[in-house]
Jmol script that loads the backbone (N, CA, C; Angstrom):
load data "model"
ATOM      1  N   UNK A   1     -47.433 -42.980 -13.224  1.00  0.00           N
ATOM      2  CA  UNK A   1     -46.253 -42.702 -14.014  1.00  0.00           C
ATOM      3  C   UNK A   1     -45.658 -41.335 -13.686  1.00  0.00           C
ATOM      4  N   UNK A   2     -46.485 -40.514 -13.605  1.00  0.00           N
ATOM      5  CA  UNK A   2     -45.993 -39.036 -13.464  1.00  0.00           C
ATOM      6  C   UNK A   2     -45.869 -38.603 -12.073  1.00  0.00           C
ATOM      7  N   UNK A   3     -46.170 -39.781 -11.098  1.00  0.00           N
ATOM      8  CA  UNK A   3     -46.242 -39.280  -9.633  1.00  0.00           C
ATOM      9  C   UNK A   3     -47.705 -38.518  -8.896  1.00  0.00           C
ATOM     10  N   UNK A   4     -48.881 -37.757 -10.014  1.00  0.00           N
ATOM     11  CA  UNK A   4     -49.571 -36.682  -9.631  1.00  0.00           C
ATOM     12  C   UNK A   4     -51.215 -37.922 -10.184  1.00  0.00           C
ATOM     13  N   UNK A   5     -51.537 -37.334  -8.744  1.00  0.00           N
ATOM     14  CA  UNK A   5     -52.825 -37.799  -8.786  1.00  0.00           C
ATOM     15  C   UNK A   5     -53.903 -37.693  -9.952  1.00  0.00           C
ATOM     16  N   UNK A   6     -54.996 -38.055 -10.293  1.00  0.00           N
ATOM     17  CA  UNK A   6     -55.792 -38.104 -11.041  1.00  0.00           C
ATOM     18  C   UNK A   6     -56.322 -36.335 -11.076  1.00  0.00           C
ATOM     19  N   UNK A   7     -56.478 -35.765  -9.897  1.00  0.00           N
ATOM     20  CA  UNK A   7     -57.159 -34.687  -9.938  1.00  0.00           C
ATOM     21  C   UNK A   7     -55.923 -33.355  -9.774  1.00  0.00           C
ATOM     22  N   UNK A   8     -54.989 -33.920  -9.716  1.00  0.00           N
ATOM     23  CA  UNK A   8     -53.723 -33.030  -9.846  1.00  0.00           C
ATOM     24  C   UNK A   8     -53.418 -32.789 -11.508  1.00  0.00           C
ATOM     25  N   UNK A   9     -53.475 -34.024 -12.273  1.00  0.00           N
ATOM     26  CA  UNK A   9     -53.427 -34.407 -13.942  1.00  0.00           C
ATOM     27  C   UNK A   9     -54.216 -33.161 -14.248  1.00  0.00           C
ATOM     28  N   UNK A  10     -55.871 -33.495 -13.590  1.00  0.00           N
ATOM     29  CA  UNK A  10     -55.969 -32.493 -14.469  1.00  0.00           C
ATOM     30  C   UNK A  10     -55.937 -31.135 -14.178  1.00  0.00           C
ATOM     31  N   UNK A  11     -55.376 -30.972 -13.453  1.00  0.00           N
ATOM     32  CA  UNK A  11     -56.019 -29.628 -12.727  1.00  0.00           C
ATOM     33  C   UNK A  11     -54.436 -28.769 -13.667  1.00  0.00           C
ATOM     34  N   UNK A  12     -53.440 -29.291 -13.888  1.00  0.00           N
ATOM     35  CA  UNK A  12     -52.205 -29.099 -14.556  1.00  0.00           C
ATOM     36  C   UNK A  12     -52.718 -29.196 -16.082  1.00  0.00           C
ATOM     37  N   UNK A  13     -53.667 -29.855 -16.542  1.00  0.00           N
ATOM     38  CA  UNK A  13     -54.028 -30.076 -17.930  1.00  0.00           C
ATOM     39  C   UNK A  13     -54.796 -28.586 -18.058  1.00  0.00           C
ATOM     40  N   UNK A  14     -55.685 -28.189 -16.982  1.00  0.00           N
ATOM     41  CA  UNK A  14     -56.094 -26.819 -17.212  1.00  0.00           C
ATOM     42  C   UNK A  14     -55.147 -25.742 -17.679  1.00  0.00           C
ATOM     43  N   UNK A  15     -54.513 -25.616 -16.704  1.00  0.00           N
ATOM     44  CA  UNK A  15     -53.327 -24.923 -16.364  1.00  0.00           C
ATOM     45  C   UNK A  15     -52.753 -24.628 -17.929  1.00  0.00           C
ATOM     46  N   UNK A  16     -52.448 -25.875 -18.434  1.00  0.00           N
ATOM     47  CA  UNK A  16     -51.519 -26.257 -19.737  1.00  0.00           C
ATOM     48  C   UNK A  16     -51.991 -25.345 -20.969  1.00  0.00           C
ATOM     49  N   UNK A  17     -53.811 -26.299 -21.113  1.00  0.00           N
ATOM     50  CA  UNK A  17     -54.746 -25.560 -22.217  1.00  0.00           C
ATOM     51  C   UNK A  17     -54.935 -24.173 -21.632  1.00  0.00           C
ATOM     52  N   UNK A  18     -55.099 -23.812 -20.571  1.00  0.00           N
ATOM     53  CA  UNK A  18     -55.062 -22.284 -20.857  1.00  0.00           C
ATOM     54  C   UNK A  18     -53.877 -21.616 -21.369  1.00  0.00           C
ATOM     55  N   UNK A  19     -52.511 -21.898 -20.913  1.00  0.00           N
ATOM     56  CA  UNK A  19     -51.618 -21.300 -21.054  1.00  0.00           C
ATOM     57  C   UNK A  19     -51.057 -21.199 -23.047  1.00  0.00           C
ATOM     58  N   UNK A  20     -51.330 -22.232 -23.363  1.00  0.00           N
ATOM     59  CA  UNK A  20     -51.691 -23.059 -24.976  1.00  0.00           C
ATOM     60  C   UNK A  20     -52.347 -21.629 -25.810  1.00  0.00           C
ATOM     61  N   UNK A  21     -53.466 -22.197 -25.358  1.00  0.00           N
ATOM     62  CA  UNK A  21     -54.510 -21.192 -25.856  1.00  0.00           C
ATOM     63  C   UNK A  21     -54.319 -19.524 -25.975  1.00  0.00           C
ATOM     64  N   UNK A  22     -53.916 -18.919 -24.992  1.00  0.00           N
ATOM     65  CA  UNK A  22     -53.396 -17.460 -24.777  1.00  0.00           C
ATOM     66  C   UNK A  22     -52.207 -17.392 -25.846  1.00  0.00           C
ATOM     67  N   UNK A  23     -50.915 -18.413 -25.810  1.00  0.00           N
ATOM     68  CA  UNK A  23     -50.128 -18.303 -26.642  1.00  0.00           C
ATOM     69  C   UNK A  23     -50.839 -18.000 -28.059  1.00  0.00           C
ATOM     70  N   UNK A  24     -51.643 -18.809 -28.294  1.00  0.00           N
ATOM     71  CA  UNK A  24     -52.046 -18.658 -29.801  1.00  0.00           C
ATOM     72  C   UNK A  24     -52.690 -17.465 -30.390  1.00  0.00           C
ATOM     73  N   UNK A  25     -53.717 -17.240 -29.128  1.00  0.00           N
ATOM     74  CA  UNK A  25     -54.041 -16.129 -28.847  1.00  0.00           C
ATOM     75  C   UNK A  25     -53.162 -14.917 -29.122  1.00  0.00           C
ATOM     76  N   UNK A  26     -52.351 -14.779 -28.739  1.00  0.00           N
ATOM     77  CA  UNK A  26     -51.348 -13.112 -28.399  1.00  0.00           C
ATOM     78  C   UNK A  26     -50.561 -13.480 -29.851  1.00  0.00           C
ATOM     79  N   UNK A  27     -50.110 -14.692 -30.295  1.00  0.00           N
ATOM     80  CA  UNK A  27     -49.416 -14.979 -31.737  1.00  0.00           C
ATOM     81  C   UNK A  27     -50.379 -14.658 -32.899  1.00  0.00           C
ATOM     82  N   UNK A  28     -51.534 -15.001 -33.016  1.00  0.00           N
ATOM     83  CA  UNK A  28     -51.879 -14.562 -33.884  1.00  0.00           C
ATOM     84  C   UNK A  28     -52.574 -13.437 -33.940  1.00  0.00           C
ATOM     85  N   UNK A  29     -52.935 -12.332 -32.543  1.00  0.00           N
ATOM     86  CA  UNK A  29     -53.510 -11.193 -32.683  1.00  0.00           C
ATOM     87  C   UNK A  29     -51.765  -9.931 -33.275  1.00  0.00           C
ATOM     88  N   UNK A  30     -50.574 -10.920 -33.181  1.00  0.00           N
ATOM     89  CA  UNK A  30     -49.532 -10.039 -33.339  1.00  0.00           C
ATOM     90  C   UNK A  30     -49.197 -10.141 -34.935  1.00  0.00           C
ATOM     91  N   UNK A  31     -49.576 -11.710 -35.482  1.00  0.00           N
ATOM     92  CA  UNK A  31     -49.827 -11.600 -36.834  1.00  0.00           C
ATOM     93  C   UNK A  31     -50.982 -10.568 -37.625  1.00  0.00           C
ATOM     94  N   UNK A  32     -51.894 -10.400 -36.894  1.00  0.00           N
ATOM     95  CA  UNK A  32     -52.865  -9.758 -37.797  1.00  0.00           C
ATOM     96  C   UNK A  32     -52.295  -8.248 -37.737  1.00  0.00           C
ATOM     97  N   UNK A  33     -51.799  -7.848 -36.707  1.00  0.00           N
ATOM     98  CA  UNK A  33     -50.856  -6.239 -36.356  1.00  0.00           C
ATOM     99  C   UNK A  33     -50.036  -6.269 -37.301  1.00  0.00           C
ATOM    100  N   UNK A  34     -49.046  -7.221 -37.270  1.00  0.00           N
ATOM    101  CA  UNK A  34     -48.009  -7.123 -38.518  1.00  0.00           C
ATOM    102  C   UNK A  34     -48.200  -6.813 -40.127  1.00  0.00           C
ATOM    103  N   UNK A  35     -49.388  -7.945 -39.719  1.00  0.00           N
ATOM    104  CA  UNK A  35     -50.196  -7.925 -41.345  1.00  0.00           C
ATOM    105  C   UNK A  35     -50.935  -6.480 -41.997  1.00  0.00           C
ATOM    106  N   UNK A  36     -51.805  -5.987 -40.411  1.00  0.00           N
ATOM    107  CA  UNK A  36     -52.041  -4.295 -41.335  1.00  0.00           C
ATOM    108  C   UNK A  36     -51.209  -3.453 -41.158  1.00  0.00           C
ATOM    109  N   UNK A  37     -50.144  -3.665 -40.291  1.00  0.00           N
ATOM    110  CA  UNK A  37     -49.132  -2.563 -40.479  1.00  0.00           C
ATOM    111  C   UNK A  37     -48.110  -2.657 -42.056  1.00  0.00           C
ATOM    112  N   UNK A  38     -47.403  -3.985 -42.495  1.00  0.00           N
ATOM    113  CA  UNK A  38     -46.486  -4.591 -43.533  1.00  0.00           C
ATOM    114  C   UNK A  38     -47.084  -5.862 -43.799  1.00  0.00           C
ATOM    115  N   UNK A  39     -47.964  -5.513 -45.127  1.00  0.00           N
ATOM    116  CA  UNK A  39     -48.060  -7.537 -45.429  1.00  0.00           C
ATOM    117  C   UNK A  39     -46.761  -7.694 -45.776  1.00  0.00           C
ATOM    118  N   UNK A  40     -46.694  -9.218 -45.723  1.00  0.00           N
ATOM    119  CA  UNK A  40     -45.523  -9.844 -45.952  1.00  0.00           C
ATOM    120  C   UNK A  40     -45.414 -10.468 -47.717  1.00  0.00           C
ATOM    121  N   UNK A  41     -46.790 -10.347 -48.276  1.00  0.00           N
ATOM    122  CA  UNK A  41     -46.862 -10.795 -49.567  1.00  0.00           C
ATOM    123  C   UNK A  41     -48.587 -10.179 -50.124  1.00  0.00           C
TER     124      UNK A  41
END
end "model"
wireframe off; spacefill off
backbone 0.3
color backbone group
């Protein structure tokens, strides 16, 4: 369907979950900054 081989899938699925993961990563280490600098409530 996607054109990319079985070992291309995943090798892009790595790729994906790492890139995933870091996001959440750097988002919520910028929430907890925000949070001891100004809670929000």
């Amino acid at each position: 369907m996607s054109g990319l081989t079985d070992a291309q899938a995943r090798e892009f699925h790595e790729h994906w979950k790492h890139g995933v993961w870091s996001w959440v990563m750097i988002a919520a280490a910028v929430h907890l900054v925000t949070w001891a600098y100004q809670p929000w409530f």
